[in-house]
C-alpha positions in Angstrom: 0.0 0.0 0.0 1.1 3.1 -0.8 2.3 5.6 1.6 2.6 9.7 1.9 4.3 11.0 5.1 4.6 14.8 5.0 6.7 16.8 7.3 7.8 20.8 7.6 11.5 20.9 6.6 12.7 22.1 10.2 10.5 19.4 12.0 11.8 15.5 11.2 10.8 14.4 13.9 7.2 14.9 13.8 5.4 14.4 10.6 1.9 16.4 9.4 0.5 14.1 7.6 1.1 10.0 6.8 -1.7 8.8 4.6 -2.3 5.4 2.9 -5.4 7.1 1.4 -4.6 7.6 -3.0 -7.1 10.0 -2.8 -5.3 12.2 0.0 -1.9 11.2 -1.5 -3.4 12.7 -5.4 -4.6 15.9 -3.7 -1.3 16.2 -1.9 1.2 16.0 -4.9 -1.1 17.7 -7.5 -0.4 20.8 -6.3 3.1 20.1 -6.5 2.9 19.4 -10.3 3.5 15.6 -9.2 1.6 13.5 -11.2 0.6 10.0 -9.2 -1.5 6.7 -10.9 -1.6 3.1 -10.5 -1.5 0.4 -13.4 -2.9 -3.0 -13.1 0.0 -5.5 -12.3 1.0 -8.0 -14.8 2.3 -11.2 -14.2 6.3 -10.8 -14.5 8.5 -13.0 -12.8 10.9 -11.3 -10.5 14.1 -12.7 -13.3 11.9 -11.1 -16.5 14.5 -9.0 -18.3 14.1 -5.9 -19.6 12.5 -6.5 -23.1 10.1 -9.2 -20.6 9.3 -6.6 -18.5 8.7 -3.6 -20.9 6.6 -6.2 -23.4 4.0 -6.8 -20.3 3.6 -3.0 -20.0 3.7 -2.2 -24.0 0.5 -0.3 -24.0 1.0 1.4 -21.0 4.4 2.1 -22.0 3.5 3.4 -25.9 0.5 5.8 -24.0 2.7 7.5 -21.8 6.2 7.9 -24.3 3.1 9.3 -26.8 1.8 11.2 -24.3 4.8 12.8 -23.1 7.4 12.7 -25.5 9.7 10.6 -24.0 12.5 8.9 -26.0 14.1 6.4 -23.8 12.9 3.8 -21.5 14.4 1.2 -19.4 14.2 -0.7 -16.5 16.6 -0.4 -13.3 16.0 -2.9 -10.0 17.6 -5.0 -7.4 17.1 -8.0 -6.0 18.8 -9.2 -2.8 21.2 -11.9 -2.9 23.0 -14.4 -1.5 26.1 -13.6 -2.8 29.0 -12.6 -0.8 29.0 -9.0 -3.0 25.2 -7.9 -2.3 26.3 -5.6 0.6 28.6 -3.9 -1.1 26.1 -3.7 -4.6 23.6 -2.6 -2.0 25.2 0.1 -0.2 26.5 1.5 -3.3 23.0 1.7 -5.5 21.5 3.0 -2.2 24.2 5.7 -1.7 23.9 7.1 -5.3 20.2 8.5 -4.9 20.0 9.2 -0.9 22.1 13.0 -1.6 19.2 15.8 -2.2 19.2 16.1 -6.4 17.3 17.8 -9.0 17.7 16.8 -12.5 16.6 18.7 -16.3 14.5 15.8 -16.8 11.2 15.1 -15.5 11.5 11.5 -13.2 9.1 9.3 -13.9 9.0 5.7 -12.5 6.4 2.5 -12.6 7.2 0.4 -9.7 6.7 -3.1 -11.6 8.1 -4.9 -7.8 9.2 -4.2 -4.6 9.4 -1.0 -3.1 10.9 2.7 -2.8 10.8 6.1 -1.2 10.9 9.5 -2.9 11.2 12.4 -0.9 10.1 15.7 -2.8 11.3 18.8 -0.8 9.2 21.5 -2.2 7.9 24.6 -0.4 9.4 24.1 2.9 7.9 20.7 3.3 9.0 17.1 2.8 6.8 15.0 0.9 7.7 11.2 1.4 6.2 9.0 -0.9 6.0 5.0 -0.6 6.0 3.7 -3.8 5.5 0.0 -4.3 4.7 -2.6 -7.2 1.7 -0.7 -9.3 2.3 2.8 -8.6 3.4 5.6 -11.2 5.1 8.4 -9.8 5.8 11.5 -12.0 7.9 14.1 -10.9 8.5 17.7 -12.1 12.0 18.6 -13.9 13.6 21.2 -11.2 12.3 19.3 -8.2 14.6 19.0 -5.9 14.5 15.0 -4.0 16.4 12.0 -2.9 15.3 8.1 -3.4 15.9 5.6 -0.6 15.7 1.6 -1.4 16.4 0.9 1.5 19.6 -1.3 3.3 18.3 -4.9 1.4 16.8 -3.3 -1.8 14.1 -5.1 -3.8 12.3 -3.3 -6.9 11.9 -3.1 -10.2 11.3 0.0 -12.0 10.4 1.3 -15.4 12.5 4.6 -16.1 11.0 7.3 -19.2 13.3 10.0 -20.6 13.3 12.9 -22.5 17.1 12.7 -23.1 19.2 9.7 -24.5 21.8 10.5 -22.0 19.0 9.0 -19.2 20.0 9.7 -15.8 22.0 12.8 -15.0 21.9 14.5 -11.5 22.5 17.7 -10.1 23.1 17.3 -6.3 22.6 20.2 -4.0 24.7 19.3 -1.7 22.3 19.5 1.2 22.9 17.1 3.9 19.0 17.3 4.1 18.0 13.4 3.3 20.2 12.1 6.6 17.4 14.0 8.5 14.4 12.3 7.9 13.1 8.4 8.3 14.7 6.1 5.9 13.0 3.7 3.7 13.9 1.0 6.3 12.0 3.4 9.2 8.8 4.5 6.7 8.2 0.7 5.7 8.0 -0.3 9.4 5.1 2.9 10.2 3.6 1.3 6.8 3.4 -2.1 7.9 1.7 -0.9 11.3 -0.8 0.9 10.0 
């Protein structure tokens, strides 16, 4: 289920909002030009590759690169393993999103497994959005954010760009993101609700 926690920027400590309602979490983010849906899940097994995954989601896919212009799509994930490495592949896929970032590109991701966090920092606030398998998230060019997986990622995501280049971001520099919950933190709140 998905979940929004929302918190003033000065005040980590005690959230203004956490929602598993879509219908809050839509009036929420539309303000902030973020753009939230969920697509019907297919049946993909969790070893599909890309071309599996993005064939399952064709339609879906072709509406929105119509839609929006978009030129390149892929699909990024991880799934935890039991080899020795999968710490060290862990940490380091976790560390290079968790830095506050904006990018020229709008981010869009389909969550086709698992689970992941976007925080949106827009307008003095925090906007921390639990995205999980079926959710479309859709955020504005210029927004500045961070994305946790959390310390044993698992997801599967389908990526849209407007650029061939793809992924390309501009960090901030903020030590921001080490001041609110993690992914690890959120999902625990999730599950007791």
């Amino acid at each position: 289920m998905t979940m929004l926690t929302i918190w003033a920027e000065d005040a980590p400590a005690t959230p203004e909002l956490q929602t598993v309602d879509t219908a809050i979490i839509t009036d929420k983010l539309t303000p902030l030009g973020v753009s939230f849906d969920q697509w019907p899940l297919r049946d993909v097994a969790n070893s599909a590759s890309q071309d599996e995954v993005l064939a399952a989601y064709a339609d879906e896919v072709e509406r929105i690169k119509v839609a929006e212009g978009f030129i390149k799509v892929d699909v990024v994930g991880l799934t935890p393993s039991d080899d020795p490495s999968w710490p060290e592949t862990a940490a380091g896929a976790r560390a290079k999103f968790l830095n506050e970032h904006a990018h020229d590109d709008d981010e869009v991701r389909f969550f086709v497994a698992g689970a992941g966090v976007f925080y949106l920092h827009v307008n003095g606030k925090i906007f921390a959005v639990y995205c999980e398998a079926g959710d479309l998230l859709s955020v504005p060019a210029g927004t500045t954010h961070w994305f946790d997986m959390g310390t044993n990622p698992y997801f599967s995501a389908i990526r849209f760009f407007h650029d061939e280049d793809g992924w390309i971001g501009n960090f901030t520099g903020s030590e921001i993101s080490s001041k609110f919950a993690s992914f690890d933190e959120l999902a625990a709140q999730r599950a007791s609700l």
